[in-house]
N, C-alpha and C positions, 0 to 999 in steps of 0.2 A: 373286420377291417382293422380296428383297434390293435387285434392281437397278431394282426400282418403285420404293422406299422412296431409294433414294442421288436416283435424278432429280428425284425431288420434293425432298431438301435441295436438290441442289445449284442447281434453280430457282428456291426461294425464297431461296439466297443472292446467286442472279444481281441477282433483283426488287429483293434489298436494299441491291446496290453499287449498280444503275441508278438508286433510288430516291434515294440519297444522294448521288449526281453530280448528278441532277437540281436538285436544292435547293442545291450550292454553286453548281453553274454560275446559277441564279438568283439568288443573294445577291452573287456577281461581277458579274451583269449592272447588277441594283440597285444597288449602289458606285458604278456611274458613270451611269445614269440614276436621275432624282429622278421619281417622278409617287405621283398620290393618286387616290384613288375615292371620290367624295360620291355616297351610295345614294338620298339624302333625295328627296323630290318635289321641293323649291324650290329646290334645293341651297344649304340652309341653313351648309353647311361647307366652300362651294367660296367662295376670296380673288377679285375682280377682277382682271383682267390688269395692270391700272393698280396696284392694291397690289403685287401679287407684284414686277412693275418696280421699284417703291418701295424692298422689301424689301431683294431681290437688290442694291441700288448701296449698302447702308448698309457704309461704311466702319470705323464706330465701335460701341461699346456703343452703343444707346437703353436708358437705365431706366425700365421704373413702376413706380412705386411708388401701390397702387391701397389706398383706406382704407376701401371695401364690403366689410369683413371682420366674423368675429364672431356673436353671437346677433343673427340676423335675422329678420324676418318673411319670411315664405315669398317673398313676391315678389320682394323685396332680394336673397335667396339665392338666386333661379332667374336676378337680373340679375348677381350675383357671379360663381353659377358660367358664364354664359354669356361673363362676360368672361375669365374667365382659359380657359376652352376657344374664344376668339380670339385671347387672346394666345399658345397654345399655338401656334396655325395658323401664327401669325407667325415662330412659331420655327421652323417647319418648315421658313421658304422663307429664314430669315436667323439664323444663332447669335449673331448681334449684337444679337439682341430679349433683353433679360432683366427680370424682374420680382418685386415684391413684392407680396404680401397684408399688409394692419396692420389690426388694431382700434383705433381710434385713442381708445375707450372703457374699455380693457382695464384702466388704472391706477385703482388704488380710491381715491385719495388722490382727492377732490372738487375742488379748487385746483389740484392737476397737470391732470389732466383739465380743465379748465374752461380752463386758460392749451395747453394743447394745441390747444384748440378753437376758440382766439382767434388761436393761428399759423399753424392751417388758413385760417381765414377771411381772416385777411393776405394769405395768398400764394394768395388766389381762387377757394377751395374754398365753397363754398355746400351749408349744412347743412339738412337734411329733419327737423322737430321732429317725431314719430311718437307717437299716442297708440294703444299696443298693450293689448288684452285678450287675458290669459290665464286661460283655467280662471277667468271670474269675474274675475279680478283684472283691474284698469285700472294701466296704468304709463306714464309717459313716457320717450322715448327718441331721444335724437337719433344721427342718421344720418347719414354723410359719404358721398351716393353721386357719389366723385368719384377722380380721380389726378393724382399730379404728374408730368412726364415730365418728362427731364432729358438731354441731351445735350452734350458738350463743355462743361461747364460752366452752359448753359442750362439755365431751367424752365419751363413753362408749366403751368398747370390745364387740366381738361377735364374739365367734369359728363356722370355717364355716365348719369344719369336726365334726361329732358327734360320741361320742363314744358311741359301743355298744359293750357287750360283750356278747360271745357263737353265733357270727353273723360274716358271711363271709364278707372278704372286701369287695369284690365286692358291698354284699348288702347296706352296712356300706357306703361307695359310691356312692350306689343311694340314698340311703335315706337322706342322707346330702343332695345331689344334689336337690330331694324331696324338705327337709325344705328350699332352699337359701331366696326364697320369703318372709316365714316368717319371718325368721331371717333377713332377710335386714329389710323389711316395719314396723318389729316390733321395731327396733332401731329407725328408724326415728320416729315412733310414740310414744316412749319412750320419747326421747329427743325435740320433739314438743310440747308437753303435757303439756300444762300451768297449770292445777290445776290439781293434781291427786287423786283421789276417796282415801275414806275413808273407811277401813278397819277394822275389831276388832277379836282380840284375847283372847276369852271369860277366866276366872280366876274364882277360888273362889271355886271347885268342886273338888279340889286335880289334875288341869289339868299337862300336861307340863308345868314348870317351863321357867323364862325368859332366862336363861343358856342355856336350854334342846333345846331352839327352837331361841337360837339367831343367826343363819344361816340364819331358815328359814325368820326370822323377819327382816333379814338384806336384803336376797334377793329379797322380798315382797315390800322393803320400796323403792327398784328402780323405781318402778309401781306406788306403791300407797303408801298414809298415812297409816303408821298403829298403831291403839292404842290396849292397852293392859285395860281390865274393867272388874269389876265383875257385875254383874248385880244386887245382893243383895234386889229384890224386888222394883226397883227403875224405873218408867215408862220412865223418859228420860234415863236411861243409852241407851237406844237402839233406841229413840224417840225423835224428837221434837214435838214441838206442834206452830202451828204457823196460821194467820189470812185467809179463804178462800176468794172468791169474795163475800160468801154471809154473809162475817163477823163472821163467826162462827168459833170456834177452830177445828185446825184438826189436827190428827198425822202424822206425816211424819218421813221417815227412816234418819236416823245419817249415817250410814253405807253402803254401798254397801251390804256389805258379813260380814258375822263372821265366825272366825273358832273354833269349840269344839276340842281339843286335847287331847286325851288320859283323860277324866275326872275320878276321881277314886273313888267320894263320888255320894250318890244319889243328883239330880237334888229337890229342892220343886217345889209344883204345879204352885204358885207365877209365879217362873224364868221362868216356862215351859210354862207357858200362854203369857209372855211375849216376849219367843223364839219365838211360836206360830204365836204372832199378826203382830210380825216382818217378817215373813214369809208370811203372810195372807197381807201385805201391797208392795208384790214383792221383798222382802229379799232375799236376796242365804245365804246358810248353805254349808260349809265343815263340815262334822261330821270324826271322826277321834276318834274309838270308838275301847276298847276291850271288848270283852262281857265276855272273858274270863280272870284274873287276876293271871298272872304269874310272878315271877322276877327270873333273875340272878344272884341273891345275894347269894341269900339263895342255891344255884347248888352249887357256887364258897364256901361256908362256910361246906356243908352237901352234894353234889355230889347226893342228890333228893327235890323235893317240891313238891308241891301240887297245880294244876290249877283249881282252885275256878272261880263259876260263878260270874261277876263283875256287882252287881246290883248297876246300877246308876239312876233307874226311869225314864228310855228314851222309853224302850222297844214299850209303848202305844203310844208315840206319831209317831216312826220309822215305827212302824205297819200301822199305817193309815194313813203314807203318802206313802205308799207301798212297805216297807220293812224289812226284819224280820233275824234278827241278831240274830244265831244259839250260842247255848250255846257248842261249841267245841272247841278245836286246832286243826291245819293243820301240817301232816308230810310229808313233800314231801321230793322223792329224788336229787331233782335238789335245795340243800341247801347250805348256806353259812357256809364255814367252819369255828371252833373255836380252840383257844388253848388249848390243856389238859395236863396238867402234869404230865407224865409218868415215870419220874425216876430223881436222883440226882446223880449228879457227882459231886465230891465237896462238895463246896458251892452255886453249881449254878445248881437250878431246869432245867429238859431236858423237851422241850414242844415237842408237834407233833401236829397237824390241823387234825381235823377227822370234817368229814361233822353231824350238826346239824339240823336234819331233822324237830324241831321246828324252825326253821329259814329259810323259804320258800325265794327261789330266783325267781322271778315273770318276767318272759319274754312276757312282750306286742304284744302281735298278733293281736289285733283286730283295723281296720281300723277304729279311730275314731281319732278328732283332740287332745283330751287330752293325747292319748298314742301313736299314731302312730307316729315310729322313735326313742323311747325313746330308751335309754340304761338300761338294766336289773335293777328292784327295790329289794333292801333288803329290809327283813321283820323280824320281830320277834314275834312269839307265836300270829299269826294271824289264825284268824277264816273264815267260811264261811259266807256267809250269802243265803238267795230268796227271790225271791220278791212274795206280796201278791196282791189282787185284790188291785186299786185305783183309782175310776174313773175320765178319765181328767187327767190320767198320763200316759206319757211314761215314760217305761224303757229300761234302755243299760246297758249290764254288760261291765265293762269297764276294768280290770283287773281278768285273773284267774290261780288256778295254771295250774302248769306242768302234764301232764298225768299220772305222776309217781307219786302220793298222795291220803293222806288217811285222815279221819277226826275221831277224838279222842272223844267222847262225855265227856263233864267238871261234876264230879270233877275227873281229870288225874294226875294218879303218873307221874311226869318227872322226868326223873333217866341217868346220865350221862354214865349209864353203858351198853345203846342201841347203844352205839358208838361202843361198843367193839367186838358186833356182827355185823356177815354178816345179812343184812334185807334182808328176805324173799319176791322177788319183787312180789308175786303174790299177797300179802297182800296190796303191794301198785298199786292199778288199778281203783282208782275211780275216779280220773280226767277226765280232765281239772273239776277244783271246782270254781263259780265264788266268787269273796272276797272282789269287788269295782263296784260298781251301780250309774248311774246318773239316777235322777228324775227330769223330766221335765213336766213342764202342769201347771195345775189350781190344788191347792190341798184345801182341805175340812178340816175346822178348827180340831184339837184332841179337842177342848175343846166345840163341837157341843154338846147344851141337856147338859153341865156338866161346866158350868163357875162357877168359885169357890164362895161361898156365897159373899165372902168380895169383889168380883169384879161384881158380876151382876148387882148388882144398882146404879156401875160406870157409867155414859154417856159419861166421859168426857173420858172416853177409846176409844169411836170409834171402840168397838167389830166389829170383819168382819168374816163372816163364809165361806166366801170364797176367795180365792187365786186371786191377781193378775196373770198373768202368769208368772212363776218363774220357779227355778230350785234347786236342790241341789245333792251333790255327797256325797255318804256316802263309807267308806273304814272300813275294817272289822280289822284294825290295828293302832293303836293310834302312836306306835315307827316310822311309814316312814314319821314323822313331826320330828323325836328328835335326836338334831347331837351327836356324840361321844366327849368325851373330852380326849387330850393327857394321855397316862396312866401315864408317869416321872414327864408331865411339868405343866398339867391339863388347857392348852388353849383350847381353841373350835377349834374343825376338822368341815373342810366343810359338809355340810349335805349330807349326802350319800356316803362318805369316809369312809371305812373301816381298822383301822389303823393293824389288824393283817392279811389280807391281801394284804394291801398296794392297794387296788383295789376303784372305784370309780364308784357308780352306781346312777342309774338315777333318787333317791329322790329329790334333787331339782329343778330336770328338770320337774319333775310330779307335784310337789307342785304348781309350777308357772304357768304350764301349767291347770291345776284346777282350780286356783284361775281367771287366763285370761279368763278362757271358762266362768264360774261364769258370771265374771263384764264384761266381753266384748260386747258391743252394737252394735259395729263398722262391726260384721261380720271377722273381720280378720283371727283370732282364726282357722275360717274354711279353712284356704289356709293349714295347715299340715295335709289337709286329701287328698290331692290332692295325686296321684299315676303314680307317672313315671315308665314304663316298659320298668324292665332289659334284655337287648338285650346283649346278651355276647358269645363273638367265642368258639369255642372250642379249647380251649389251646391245648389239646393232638396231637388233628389233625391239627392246625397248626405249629405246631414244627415238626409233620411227614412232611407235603405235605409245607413246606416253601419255598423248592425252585423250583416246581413247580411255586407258585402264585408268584413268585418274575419274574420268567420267561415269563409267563402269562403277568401280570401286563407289563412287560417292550417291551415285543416284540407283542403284543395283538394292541397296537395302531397304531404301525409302520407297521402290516400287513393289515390294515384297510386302511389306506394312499394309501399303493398302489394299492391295488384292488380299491378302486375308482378312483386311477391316472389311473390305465387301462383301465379299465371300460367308464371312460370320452374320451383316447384317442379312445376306440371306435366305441364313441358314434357318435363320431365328423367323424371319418373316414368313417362313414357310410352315415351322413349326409349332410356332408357338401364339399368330394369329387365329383373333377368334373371329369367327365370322357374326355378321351383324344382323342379329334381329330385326323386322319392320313389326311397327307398333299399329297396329290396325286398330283404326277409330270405328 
């Protein structure tokens, strides 16, 4: 019995070295490999491969300093805690991530606070006014849901709430929650970024002016260099030319990307072959085209005009890189409304806003990284387009309208006086219409079988009849590149502001996000296509059945307790009851 009772110690002290080797030799192992387990269905906690890279090369502190801190409203504090358990993630794969939480509300002095609020907003924090009820009481409350990051002495902002309009909070809420990824990795990759690619904003075509697009130009030049050039038949505006290993000249690209804006004159074959070769050497193109030529001037002077087809000599080369720019206008009912002048009192004309079904309002639905999450794009006298055969090209429509739209074949009376009618919605039912296309692949020179005489017996062009693999996005609207300017003061409004309805939509969020899918090599780009599923209660039936689950919830554990306190007491009384001798006399 003795020597039963020794093997069983000395077995469970075997169990208990082996058991304790086991776990250092794993914690040695762990020391020099790093890995992580995301259980979730979406894997909502697993980084990009393109972040983690990110991470891994940062040589320095990155700080944020994030000011969604504080007494929040529920939603604020499920988007708070979601960011600092990203920035958490960040740390895991770099000790160089460190960060703050602030309430930037916290001081009671009303004038500190308030000049607080005015230093946020300087340095490009944009605040959320919030009218919270509690318990009956109504309060106001403004909210900073934003951060500053800071590197090597650099800062930049980044709103971590995104705005969308005609989109329920809740969603507006995920999808923020959605982008954090990007928008954190994309700062730091911003503010890491020792040289920044080179850009161009092609001229000389009647395109958008420096004015019309100094937003877009401002918020481009965060990213990258950008220049402004005509091309004017000139091989290096778009080229170097420079020595290979086997000593011989070759062309190489000046630019990343060029953007075409709203051009208004036709293109020569020269420029076109030049577009061309720049393309054919792995170039990316924004095209930002109206096929159709409309203005606002001539409505506000004559209350009609005339939408003329807008030949600019693009049409053959669009075609054969597989796409084909429809000679109409788009009237949808989901439009931006405009001022019209309806009567005078006084001396002071009375307006009213009536919706401008030439002024398509573009609601982003389709899962792709350039639009997903965006907030609603303004448009103006934009057209359709479809795509045609291109071998060696994919295509994505990337924007389209609303269901409730029609298309206008050019040349079209536009007449301010369809405002005054009720529209007939059966006439508008041809939607969803697409209006913005990416091309991606190998494309096939336009100037195949057709090089202009004064270039064929070039060599030192380095003609290429075929595409590196490239890309480009073409959009069937030249104005969702062209900001407003103050109508009293005539400064530049942010790009995508709309100053008569005071509203703010998602052209420069689209632009940047265009330009990044473009030039981005890094893969990042691809984290805002990532999809978090909205799991959400049912409000109605928890405000019926609340005190129910309050009830539940509180006495649910405490009944669990004792049923297994009984349970145990008679487990033991069963088991471990001796029964009782009688002592006979």
């Amino acid at each position: 019995m003795l020597d039963k009772k020794k093997n069983i110690k000395w077995g469970n002290i075997t169990w208990l070295l082996l058991s304790m080797a086991i776990i250092i030799l794993l914690n040695i192992i762990a020391s020099f490999v790093f890995t992580r387990f995301d259980l979730t269905a979406e894997k909502r906690y697993s980084l990009a491969p393109a972040t983690k890279k990110l991470l891994k090369k940062l040589d320095d502190v990155v700080f944020f300093k994030v000011y969604l801190y504080g007494d929040l409203p529920p939603g604020f504090q499920r988007l708070s805690n979601e960011t600092r358990e990203m920035l958490d993630e960040f740390r895991a794969y770099s000790e160089n991530i460190q960060y703050e939480f602030v309430n930037p509300s916290e001081n009671p002095n009303a004038k500190d606070r308030n000049d607080a609020y005015r230093l946020l907003v300087e340095r490009g924090l944009q605040p959320t006014d919030l009218r919270v009820n509690d318990k009956g009481a109504s309060s106001q409350r403004i909210i900073f849901p934003g951060a500053m990051v800071s590197y090597h002495g650099k800062e930049i902002p980044i709103q971590l709430l995104m705005a969308q309009l005609q989109q329920d909070p809740n969603k507006v809420l995920n999808n923020s929650i959605q982008s954090l990824e990007y928008n954190l990795a994309s700062a730091i990759k911003n503010l890491t970024t020792a040289i920044k690619p080179r850009i161009a904003i092609i001229e000389g075509q009647g395109e958008l002016d420096q004015a019309e697009t100094f937003d877009m130009q401002t918020a481009l030049s965060e990213f990258y260099n950008v220049d402004r050039i005509r091309i004017n038949n000139k091989i290096n505006s778009l080229s170097l030319r420079i020595k290979s290993d086997s000593s011989k000249d070759i062309l190489i690209n000046k630019y990343r990307a060029i953007i075409i804006a709203k051009p208004t004159k036709p293109f020569d074959e020269r420029d076109k072959f030049l577009i061309d070769q720049f393309i054919m050497r792995g170039g990316k193109v924004l095209w930002l085209i109206d096929p159709v030529f409309a203005s606002m001037d001539s409505l506000q002077k004559y209350n009609a005009t005339m939408g003329i087809p807008n030949d600019i000599n693009l049409e053959d080369m669009l075609f054969n890189y597989g796409v084909r720019l429809n000679i109409n206008l788009v009237q949808d009912l989901n439009a931006l409304p405009i001022p019209i002048k309806t009567g005078q009192v006084g001396n002071q004309p009375q307006f009213e806003y009536f919706k401008w079904y030439f002024f398509p309002v573009l609601i982003p639905s389709i899962n792709h990284p350039v639009v997903n999450g965006l907030n609603a794009i303004k448009t103006e006298f934009i057209s359709t387009l479809d795509t045609v055969a291109a071998n060696g090209v994919k295509k994505t429509f990337l924007l389209e309208t609303s269901p409730y739209a029609r298309s206008i074949n050019a040349p079209v009376l536009i007449d301010l006086e369809i405002m005054q009618k009720q529209p007939d919605e059966r006439l508008f039912s041809n939607g969803p219409m697409p209006v913005a296309v990416l091309l991606e692949g190998e494309f096939t020179s336009s100037f195949l079988f057709r090089i202009p005489p004064e270039l064929a017996d070039n060599p030192s062009l380095g003609y290429r009849s075929k595409s590196k693999p490239t890309k480009m996005i073409v959009i069937a609207d030249g104005d969702i590149a062209k900001n407003q300017f103050h109508f009293s003061q005539g400064y530049v409004l942010p790009l995508g502001y709309d100053q008569y309805t005071k509203q703010t939509f998602g052209n420069r969020d689209l632009v940047l996000n265009v330009v990044n899918y473009l030039c981005d090599d890094s893969g990042l780009i691809s984290v805002r296509s990532r999809e978090l599923k909205l799991r959400m209660l049912d409000s109605a039936k928890i405000a019926k059945q609340r005190l129910f689950w309050q009830l539940f919830n509180l006495l649910l554990p405490v009944l669990v307790i004792i049923l297994f306190g009984v349970a145990k007491y008679r487990f033991r009384l069963r088991n471990y009851a001796r029964p009782v001798r009688k002592i006979q006399s």
